[in-house]
N, C-alpha and C positions, 0 to 999 in steps of 0.2 A: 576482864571476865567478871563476870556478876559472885559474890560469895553468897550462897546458898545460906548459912548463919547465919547474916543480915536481919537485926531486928530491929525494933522502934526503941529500943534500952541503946541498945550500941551506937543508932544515933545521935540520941540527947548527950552521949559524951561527947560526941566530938561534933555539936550542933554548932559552934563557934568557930570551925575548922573548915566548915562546909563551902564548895565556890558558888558566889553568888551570878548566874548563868545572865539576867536582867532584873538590873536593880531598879530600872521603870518598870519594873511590873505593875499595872496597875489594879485596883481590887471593884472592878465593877460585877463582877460573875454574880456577888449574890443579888444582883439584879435583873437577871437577866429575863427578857420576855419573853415568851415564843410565839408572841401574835405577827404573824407580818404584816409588813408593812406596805404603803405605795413610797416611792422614793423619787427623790427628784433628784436631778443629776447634779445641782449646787450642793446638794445634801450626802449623794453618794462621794462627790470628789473630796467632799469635808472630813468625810469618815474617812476614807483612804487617805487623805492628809496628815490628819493629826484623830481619828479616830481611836476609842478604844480596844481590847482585842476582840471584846465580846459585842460591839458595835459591829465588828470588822467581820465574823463570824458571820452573826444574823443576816448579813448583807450579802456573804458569799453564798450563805445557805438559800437565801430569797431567789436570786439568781440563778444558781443549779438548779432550784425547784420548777424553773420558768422553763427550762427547758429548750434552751439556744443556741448558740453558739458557745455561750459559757459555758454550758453542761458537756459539748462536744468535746473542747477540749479537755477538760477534766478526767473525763471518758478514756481519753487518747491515752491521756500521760498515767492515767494511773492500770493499763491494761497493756501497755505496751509491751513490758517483760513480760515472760513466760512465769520467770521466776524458776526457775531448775538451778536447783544445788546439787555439789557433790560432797559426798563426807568422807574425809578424809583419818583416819584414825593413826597416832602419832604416837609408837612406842618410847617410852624415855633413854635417852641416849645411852647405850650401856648395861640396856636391861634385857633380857634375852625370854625372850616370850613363847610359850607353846604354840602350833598352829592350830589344835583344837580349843586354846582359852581366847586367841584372836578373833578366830571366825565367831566362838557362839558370840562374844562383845559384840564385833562389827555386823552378824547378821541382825541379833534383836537392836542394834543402834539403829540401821536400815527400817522395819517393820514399825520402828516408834517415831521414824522421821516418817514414813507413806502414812501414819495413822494420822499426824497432825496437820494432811491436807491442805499444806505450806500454799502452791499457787493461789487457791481460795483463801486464804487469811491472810495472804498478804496482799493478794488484790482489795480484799474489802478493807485491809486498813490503810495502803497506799489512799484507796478513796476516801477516807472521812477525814485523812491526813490534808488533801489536797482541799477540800471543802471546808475547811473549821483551822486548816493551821499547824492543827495537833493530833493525835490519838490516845488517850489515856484509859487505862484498863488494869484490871486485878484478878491475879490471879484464885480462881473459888477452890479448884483442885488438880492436883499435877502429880500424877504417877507412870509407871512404864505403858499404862494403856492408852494413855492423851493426858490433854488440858481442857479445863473447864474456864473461860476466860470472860467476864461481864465488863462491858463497855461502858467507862463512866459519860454521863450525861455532857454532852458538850456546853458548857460554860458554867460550871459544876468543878473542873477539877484546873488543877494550875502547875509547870514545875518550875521554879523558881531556885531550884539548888541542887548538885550533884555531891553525893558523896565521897571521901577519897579514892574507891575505886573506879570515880567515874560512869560510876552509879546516876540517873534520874532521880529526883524525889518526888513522889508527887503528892500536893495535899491536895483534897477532897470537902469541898463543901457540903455537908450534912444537911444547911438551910433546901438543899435540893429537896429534900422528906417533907418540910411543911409543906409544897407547892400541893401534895397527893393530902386532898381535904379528906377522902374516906377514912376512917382509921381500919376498916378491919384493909381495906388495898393496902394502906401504908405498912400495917405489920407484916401482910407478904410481901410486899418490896424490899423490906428490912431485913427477911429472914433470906433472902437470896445474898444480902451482901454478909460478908466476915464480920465476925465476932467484933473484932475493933472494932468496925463502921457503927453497927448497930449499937453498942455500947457506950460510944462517943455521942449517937447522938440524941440517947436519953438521958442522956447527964445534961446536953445543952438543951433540951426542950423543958427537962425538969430546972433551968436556971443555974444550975452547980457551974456550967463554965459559959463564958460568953464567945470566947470565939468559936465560931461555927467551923473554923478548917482542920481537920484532923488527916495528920503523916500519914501516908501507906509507905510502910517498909520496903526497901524495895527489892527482898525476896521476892515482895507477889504483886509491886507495883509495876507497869507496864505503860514506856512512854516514850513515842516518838514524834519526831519534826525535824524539818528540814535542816531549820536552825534555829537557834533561843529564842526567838520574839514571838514564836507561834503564829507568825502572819501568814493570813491565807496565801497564796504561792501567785495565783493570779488575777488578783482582786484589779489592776492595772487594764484588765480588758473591761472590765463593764464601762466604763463611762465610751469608748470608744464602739462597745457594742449597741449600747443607745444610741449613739449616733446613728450607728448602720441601721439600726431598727427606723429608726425618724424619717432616715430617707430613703426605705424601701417603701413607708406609710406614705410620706409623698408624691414618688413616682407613680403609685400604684392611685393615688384620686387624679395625676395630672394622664395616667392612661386612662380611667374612665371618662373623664372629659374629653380625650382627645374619640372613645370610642364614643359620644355622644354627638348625635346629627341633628342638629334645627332645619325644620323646612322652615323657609322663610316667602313668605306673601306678599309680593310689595303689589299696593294697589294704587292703579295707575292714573296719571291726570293728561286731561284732557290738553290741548293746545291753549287753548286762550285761559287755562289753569284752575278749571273747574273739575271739581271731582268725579271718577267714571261711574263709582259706588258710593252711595253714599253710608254712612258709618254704621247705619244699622243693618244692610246690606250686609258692610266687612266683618260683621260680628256675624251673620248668618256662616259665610264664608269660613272665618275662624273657627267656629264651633263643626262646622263639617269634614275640615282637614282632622283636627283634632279627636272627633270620631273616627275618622278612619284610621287612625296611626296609635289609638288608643293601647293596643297591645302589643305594642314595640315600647318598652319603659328606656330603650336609649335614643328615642327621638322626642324631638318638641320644635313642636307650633310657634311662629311668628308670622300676626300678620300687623304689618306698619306701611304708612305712605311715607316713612322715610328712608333714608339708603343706611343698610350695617354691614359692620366689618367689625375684624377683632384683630388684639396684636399679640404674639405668640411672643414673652420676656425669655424665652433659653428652648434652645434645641432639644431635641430626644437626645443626642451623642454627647452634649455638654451635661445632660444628667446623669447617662449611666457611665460614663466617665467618672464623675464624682459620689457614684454611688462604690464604683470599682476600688477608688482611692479610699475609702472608709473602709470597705470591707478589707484592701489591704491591712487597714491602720490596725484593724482587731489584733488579726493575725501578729502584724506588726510589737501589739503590746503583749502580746503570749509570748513572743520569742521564737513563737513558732511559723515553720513555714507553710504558707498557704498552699503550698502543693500538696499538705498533708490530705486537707479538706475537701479542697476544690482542684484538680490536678492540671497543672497546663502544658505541662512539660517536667522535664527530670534531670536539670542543670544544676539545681541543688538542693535538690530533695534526700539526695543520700547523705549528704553535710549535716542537716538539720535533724536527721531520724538521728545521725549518731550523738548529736548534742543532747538532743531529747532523751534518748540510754544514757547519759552519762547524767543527766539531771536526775534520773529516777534510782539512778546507781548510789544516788548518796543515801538514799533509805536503804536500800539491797543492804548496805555495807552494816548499818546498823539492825539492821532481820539476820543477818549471817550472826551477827555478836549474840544475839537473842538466843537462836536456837542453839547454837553453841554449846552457852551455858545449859539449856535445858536438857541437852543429850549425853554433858559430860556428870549432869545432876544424877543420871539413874546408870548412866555406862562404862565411866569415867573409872579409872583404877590406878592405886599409887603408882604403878608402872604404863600407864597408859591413859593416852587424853587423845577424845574427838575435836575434828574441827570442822562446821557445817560452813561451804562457802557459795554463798548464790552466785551466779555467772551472768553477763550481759547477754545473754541469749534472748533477743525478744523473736517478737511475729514478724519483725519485717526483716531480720539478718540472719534466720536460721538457716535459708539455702546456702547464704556463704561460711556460714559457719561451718556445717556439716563438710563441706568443702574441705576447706580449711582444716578442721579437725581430722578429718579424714586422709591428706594429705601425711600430714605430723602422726599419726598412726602407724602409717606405711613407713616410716622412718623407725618407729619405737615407741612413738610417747605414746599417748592415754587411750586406750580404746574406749573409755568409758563418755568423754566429750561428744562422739559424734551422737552414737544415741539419746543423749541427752538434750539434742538439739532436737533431736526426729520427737522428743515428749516422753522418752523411754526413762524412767529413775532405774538408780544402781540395782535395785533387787529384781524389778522388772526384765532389765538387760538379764539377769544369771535364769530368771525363771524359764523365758524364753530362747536361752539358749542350751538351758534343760532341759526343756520339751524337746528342739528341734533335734539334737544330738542323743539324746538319751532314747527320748519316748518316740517320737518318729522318722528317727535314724534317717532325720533328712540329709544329712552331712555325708550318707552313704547313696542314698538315690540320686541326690539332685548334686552335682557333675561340674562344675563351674570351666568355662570356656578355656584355652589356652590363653594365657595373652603372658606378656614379660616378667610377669608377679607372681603366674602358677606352673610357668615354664618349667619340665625340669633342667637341671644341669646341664645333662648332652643334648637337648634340643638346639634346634638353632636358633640363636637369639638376635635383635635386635627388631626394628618397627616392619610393620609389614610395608610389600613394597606397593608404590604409587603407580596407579596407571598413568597412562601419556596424559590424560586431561588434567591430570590435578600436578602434573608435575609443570613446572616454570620452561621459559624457553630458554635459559641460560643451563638451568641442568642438561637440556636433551640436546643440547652444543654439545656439552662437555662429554657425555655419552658414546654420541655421534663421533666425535675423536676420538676417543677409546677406542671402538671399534675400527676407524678406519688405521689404526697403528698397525 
């Protein structure tokens, strides 16, 4: 868990102590462009090879921005979760708590986790996570009302060390301020970041320090990815998606040729191998087909006294054949399965949703450590600690889950899972069952069926009975015996 203490002093003590997460970090950020660029596929596989992080970036950014197949899945995996937590509040063993100091803790804990609009912030940083590698950010203001959180500039911040509790570090490029030539924009760009920011980096513009990177503590620093190297997640499809692009651009000129018609003229010779027309004739000829077919832009004119033919190098079926097999290959390099996309069937499409939640689960786990910390910051009590836990509930396993959860209910465990699947948060669930119970004493008009769950006692219990159609022909034997004893 994050310590709240946590400053830039407490650092520099144990700066020496610190785990180094990648010692190739490499320092190209403070150059980074933001012109895009055209890229050619020698050039994209080179930077995916051995590229830098902030090469690798601008490339993924290029790509998303195109709008493609890249950007689909990106889309896919970073929306997938719901993102629904539950928050769990954990008396200390042995410590005996009021139920009026419980509830007010756990209700304002509830009301400051619905304020901080958790599925939207963690959908948008799932996304610039999945596009750039990383997400880095700092915290501007944090009290029990919300967070104020400003996103550092992508290729601008780096983390390169954790501190002993496992902490992120992140240092912050300052050279990012000269890029902004105005000065009166640049002092309000200044005045939105923290007093260190800004203070660090008039000391470096007025020459008192050279290096341009300055610590964010990581009280209020804020920093996740998948894992250390910051590599974009799917930079592995673009060369395979330029393929597929290549040869949809070619199928689609070898359909417009094929949807192009030549009338062809042959002008004919006589027997003893004299001409019928002669040449000024075939041009009267030519120029009057050619008027006539003038506005059809998929036909054209030949007139020749010689014989033509054409030779067709590959089928239609041996092309979209190999356009099929690229477009697999995309999919192929995401990890992801094409049925997501494109759907042909559902032999293993539910295999590949669930790997894809367990992919995205590894950020969840790290957003659960997050808020954690932020709720046990304002609600947290020597005798009592929150634990905010996000769950794999996405869009595409909610009906089973509900299921599922609702099943385990019926038994004892948690009522609070199913609705959380249906989009319901904890407080949500009490409000609405406040309403319904309290204010429109639905609980008393509305009657719920008999069935083996609301039975009472002396009722007679077991399934209701089967008519003759639905019952099998070895039951209505065994009946039929009965009877005849």
């Amino acid at each position: 868990m994050r310590k709240p203490n946590f400053s830039l002093e407490d650092f520099k003590k144990f700066k020496d102590e610190v785990i180094n997460k990648n010692p190739n970090y490499d320092d190209f950020f403070a150059h980074v462009s933001l012109h895009a660029k055209q890229y050619t596929l020698d050039e994209i596989k080179k930077i995916i090879d051995c590229g830098s992080i902030q090469e690798q970036q601008l490339l993924s950014r290029y790509f998303y921005d195109r709008d493609g197949i890249y950007k689909r899945i990106v889309l896919y995996y970073a929306t997938i979760l719901k993102y629904s937590g539950i928050l769990i509040p954990h008396p200390i063993l042995g410590k005996q708590l009021s139920q009026a100091f419980l509830k007010k803790r756990y209700i304002g804990a509830l009301e400051y986790i619905d304020r901080l609009k958790i599925p939207q912030l963690c959908t948008n940083i799932s996304l610039y996570v999945l596009i750039n590698g990383s997400y880095g950010g700092i915290i501007l203001d944090s009290s029990k009302n919300g967070i104020a959180i400003i996103d550092l500039p992508c290729g601008y911040y780096r983390s390169r060390y954790r501190d002993l509790a496992g902490n992120d570090i992140i240092e912050f490029n300052v050279a990012y301020f000269d890029k902004i030539l105005n000065d009166t924009t640049r002092e309000k760009v200044l005045k939105t970041y923290p007093k260190l920011v800004s203070s660090y980096y008039k000391k470096y513009a007025a020459g008192k320090i050279t290096d341009s990177w300055v610590i964010i503590p990581a009280s209020i620093g804020i920093y996740f990815s998948f894992f250390d190297d910051a590599r974009p997640l799917f930079l592995n499809v673009i060369p395979a998606s330029i393929l597929y692009d290549d040869a949809v651009d070619t199928e689609r000129e070898r359909d417009l040729e094929e949807i192009r018609k030549i009338i062809v003229q042959k002008i004919p010779h006589l027997s003893d191998g004299q001409l019928l027309f002669e040449p000024v004739e075939a041009i009267e000829m030519h120029d009057g087909a050619v008027n006539m077919m003038k506005g059809n832009k998929n036909i054209s004119v030949l007139t020749t006294y010689a014989d033509v033919d054409s030779i067709v190098s590959k089928t239609q079926k041996d092309t979209s054949d190999s356009i099929d097999k690229m477009l697999q290959n995309v999919y192929s390099e995401a990890g992801a399965s094409s049925q997501v996309f494109a759907p042909t069937g559902s032999q293993s499409l539910g295999t590949s949703i669930t790997n894809d939640i367990a992919v995205m689960m590894i950020l969840a786990k790290k957003y659960s450590y997050f808020f954690t910390y932020l709720v046990n910051t304002f609600f947290a009590h020597r005798d009592l600690e929150f634990n905010y836990e996000l769950t794999n509930i996405s869009w595409y396993n909610e009906n089973e889950y509900i299921t599922n959860s609702y099943k385990l209910a019926q038994s004892g465990y948690s009522f609070l899972l199913p609705s959380m699947a249906m989009g319901l948060t904890q407080k949500e669930l009490v409000d609405v069952k406040d309403l319904e119970n309290d204010l429109l004493k639905l609980r008393d008009k509305l009657i719920p069926l008999q069935s083996t769950y609301t039975q009472s006692s002396d009722s007679e219990g077991g399934a209701p009975e089967k008519s003759i159609e639905e019952k099998d022909e070895r039951t209505l034997e065994n009946e039929e015996s009965l009877d005849n004893q």
